[in-house]
N, C-alpha and C positions, 0 to 999 in steps of 0.2 A: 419894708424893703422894696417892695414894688413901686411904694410913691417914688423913692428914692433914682428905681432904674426909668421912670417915669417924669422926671426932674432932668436928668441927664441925658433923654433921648429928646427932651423937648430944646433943650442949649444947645446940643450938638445940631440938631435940623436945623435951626434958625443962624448956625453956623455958615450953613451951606448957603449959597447963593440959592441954589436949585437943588433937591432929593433926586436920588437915583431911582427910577422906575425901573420894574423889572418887564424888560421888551421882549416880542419876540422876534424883534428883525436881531440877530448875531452882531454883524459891524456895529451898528449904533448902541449898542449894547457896550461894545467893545469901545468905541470912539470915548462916552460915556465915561465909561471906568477910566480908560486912559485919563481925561481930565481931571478926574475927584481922584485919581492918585498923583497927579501933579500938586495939587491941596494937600495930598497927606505928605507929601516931599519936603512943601515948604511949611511945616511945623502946623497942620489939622491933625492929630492924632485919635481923630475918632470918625467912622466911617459909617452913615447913617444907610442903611437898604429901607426902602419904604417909601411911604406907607400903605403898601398892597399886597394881596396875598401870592402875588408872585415873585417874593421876596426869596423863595430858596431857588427859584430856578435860574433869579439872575445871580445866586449866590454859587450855583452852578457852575453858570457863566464865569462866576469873578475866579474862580479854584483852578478855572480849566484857561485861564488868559492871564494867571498871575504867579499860578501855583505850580500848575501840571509840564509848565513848560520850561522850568526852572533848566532841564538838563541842557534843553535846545538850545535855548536863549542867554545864558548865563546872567543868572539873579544872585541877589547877594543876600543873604537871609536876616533883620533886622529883629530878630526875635517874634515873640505873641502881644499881637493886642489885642483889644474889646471890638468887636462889633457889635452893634444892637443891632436886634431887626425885631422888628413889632410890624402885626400885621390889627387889622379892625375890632379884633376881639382880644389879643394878648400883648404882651409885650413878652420879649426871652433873651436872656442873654448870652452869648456865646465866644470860645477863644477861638483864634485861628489865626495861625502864621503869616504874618504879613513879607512880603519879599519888597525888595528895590532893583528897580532897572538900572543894568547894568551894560555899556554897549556889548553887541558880540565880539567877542576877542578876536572872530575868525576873521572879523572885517577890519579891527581893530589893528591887530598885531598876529597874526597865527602862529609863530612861531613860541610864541609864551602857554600857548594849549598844544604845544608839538614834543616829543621827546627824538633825540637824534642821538642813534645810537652805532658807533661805526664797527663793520664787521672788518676783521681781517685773520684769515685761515692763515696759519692757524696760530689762537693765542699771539697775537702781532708776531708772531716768528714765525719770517716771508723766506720757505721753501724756491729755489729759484729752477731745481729739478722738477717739482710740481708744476709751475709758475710753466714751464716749458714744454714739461713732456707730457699733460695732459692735454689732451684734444677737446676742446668744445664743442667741436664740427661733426662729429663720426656720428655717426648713426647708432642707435644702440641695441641692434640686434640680437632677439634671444636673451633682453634683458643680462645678459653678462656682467656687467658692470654697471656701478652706482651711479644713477643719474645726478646724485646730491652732491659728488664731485664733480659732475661732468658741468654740473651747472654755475658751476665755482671754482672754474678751472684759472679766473684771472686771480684770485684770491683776496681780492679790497671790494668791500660791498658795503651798505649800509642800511638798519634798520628803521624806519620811519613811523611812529606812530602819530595818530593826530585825533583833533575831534572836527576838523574842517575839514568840509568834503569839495571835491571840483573844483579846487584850486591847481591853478599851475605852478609846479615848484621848477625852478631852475637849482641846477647843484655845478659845484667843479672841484675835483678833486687833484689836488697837485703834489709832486714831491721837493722840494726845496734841495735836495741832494744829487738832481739829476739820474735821479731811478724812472724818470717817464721822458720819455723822446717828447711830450710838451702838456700843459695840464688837460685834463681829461674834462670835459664842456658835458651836461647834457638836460634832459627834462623830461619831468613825470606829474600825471596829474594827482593827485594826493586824493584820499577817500575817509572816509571815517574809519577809522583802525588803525591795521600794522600792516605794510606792506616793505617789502626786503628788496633789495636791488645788488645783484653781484655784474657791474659795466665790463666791458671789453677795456683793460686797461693799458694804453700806448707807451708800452714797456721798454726802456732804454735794453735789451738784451744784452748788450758788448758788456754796459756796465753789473748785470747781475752776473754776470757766466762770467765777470771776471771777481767778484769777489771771493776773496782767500779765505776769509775769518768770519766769525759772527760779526756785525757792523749792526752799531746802533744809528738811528736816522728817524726821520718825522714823516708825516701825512697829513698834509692840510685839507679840512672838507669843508666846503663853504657852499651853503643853499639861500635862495631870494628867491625873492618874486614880483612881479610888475608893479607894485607899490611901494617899494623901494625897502620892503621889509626881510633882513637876514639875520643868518646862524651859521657860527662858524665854528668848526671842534679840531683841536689838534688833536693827533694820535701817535705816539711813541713805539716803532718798531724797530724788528733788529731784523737782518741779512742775514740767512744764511751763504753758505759754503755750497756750489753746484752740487759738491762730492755729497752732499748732508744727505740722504735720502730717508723720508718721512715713512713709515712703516704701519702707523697706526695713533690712533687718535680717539680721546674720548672728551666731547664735543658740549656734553651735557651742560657745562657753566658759559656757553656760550651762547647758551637759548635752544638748544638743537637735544631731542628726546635721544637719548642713546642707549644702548645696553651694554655699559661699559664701552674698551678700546673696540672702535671698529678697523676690521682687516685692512691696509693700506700693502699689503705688501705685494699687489702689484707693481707700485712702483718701481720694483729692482728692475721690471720689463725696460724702462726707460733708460736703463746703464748698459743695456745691449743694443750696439751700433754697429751693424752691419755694414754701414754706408760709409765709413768713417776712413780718412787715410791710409789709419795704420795697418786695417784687416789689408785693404789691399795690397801692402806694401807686406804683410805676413802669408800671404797666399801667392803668392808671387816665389818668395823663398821658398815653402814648403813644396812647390810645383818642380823648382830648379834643383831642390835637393833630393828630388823623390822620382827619377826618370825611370825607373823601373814600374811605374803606374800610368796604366796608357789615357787615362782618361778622366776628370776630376769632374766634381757635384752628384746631387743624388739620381739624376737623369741616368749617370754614366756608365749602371749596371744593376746588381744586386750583390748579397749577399754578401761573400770575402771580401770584393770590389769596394763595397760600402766602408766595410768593415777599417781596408787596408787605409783606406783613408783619414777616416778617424784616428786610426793610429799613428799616424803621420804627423797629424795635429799635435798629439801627445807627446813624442817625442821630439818636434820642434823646442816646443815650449822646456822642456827637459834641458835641450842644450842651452836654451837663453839662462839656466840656472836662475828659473823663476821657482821664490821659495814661497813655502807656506807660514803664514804670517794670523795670529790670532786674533781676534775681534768679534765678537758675538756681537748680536742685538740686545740691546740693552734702554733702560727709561732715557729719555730724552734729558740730558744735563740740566737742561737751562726750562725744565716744563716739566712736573708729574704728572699729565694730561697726555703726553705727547712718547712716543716711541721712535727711535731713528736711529740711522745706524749709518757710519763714514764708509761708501763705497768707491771705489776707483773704480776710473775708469780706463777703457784699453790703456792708452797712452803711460796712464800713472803705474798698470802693473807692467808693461813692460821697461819703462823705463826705473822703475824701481825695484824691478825683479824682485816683486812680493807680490802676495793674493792670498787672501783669507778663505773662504769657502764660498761666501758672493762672489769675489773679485775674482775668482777661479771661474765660477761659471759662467760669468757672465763672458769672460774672453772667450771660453770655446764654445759657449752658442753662438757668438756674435762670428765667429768663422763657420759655424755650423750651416746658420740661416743662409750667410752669404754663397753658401755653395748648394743652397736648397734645401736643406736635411728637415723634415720635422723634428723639431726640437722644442722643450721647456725647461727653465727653472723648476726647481721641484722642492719648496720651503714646506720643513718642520719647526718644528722647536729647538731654536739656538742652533741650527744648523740648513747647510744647502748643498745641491749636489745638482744633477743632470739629466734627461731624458732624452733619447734620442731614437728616430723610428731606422729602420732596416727593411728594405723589400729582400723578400725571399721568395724561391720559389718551390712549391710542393706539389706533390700528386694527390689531388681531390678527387675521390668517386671515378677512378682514372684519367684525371684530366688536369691538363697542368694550369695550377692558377698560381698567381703572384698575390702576397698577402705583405704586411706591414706586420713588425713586432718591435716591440716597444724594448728597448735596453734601458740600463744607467749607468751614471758612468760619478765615482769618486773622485771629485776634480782634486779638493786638498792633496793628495796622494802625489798628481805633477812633481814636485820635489821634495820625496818622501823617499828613505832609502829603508833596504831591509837589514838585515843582523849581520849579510857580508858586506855590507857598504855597496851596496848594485839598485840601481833605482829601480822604483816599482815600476812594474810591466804596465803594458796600458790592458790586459787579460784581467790582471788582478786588483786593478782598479774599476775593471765592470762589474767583478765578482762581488766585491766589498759593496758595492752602492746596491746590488741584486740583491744583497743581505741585510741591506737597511731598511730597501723599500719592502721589500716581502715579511721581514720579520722587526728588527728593530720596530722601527716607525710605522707598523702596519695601522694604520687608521688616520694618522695623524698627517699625512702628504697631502701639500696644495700646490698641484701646477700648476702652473701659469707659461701657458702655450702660447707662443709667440704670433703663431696665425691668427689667435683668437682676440689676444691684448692689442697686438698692434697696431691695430682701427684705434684704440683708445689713449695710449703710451706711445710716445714719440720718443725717439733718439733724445738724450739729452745733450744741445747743442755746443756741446765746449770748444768746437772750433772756433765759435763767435768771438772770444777774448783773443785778440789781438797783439796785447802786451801781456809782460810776463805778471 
């Protein structure tokens, strides 16, 4: 057997123009092997080390310039073949995986070693309530609110994984349906891994705040780079309804670690607009029809004062024969991921003279705020109702101080009559909500305090549509 590997180490030398010595200069070592694997390329299938006893160091050499670098460089692995190496006293045979250069794809093409993955919050179904009334700007003080929306307030972003690093990517992201006031241009250097981009996206508004229905529509994303090398992915989404408002979400199959639906029900902050036509134009009336109140907002006294005015509100809305109208929150139709619930806004419930339990409250916080009141939304399960502060004033330790105390108030109850056909009191719709909060729902009430939300929560802007 030995003459034999002795036979075959002498054919395959004499093969060679020249034996590979094992050096200790690195490059030339390197240069070297470079060559005698251009011979094994072009069909030498046998690769002589020798014949010196510093046969394993350049064998070293050969494992850590052909072998070890396989991830960096992208080799192609052409199976095991025979090396001999015989040094002055033996001869040995040994396997060892030989590889082929292959160019770098990074230089090549990168986008063939890239995976492009488009994000769009949520589940392609584009929130235009979200899309609006989150704030990206606000400071987020006191941690209050989730920075992982605040970060993702435009809602189209995209994931990028790669094996090429300190490359310039250009991207542009377009809508074909005239959902962006014009395509979105921009550039990021790429790194080895994954790295995520949610852009500022230049949002046709008129046209989201006027959409009535779910609307199916596209997203084109298109990335290159100064070598003229690109990747381009459509994405299939649908429009929501401004009214649609997102309540909760579980994010998990989207790449995103969740523990189940996370709380969105902030959001309903953004269906109270204080700022909006119609309050003024219902503050306005209730002032005209209430002359026996010398003075309105929560400046403009304590106590009754406070009191009377609230009541005012209440029995405004009374006369408009604004009714109570059913709709709980419920799984999102079009998504088991997703939670949401059709809210109106001012506009919808008074000209529709209906209001479910959100739609209630949110019209009389949105005159609440307007007149200063501290006020919140106050969400349980499958239901909502009101909070609203009251300065009063008491004898402390003999001294007169002014304190805050928190009511609630039953908005459904607005157009709710009792057994002799007489609308409920606005007394007995504090009472009822004092009996929910305290005992019904004791544990389970999440307010959401308008002072505190709305750095975060913006008015949702439906004046912007235009047309009907």
């Amino acid at each position: 057997m030995k003459i034999a590997y002795i036979l075959i180490a002498f054919i395959a030398f004499f093969n060679f123009d020249q034996p590979i010595y094992g050096q200790s200069d690195r490059v030339k070592t390197f240069n070297r092997l470079d060559k005698m694997f251009q011979n094994y390329k072009y069909g030498k299938h046998k690769i002589i080390l020798g014949p010196t006893p510093k046969d394993y160091i350049l064998l070293d050499y050969f494992k850590e310039y052909f072998i070890d670098k396989t991830d960096k460089l992208g080799y192609e692995n052409l199976g095991q073949e025979t090396i001999i190496i015989f040094g002055t006293q033996y001869i040995c045979v040994k396997q060892f995986t030989l590889v082929k250069y292959a160019p770098d794809p990074c230089e090549v093409d990168p986008f063939k070693v890239t995976s492009i993955e488009p994000l769009i919050l949520f589940y392609n179904e584009i929130f235009p309530s979200f899309i609006c009334g989150v704030s990206s700007n606000a400071p987020n003080q006191g941690g209050v609110f989730d920075n992982f929306f605040l970060n993702k307030s435009g809602s189209i972003g995209f994931r990028f994984t790669t094996r090429c690093k300190d490359r310039k990517v250009y991207y542009e992201i377009s809508s074909p349906d005239g959902y962006f006031q014009y395509p979105l241009k921009g550039v990021f250097y790429s790194s080895v891994g994954k790295v995520e981009i949610f852009p500022d996206i230049p949002w046709n508004y008129e046209k989201l705040m006027c959409t009535k229905s779910r609307t199916q529509s596209s997203l084109h994303f298109r990335f290159y780079d100064d070598q003229g090398q690109e990747k381009s992915v459509t994405e299939t989404v649908y429009y929501r309804s401004p009214n649609d408002c997102i309540l909760g979400a579980d994010l998990t199959k989207m790449g995103y670690s969740s523990d189940g639906f996370q709380n969105m029900r902030w959001m309903t902050v953004g269906y109270v607009n204080e700022e909006s036509r119609e309050i003024e134009e219902i503050m306005n009336e209730i002032v005209k029809s209430n002359p026996q109140i010398p003075a309105w907002g929560y400046a403009a006294g304590s106590g009754d004062v406070l009191f009377d005015q609230i009541e005012a509100i209440w029995k405004f809305l009374q006369a408009k024969d604004v009714k109570y109208a059913s709709m709980t929150t419920t799984t999102d139709g079009f998504n088991p991921n997703l939670r949401s619930q059709y809210v109106r806004n001012v506009e919808n419930s008074l000209n529709d003279k209906l209001a479910n339990c959100i739609d209630g409250s949110v019209l009389i916080v949105s005159i609440l705020r307007k007149w200063g009141f501290p006020t919140s939304l106050v969400l349980v399960p499958g239901h909502a109702f009101i909070s609203f502060g009251i300065k009063e004033v008491e004898e402390v330790n003999n001294k007169t101080v002014e304190i805050m105390k928190e009511y609630h108030l039953e908005t459904t109850l607005v157009g709710a009559k009792d057994s002799f056909g007489e609308k409920c009191s606005f007394i007995r719709a504090v009472a009822k909500a004092e009996i929910e909060a305290k005992v019904e729902y004791r544990g389970q009430l999440n307010y959401y305090n308008l002072n505190v939300y709305r750095p975060f929560v913006k008015p949702v802007p439906f004046h912007l549509c235009k047309y009907p």
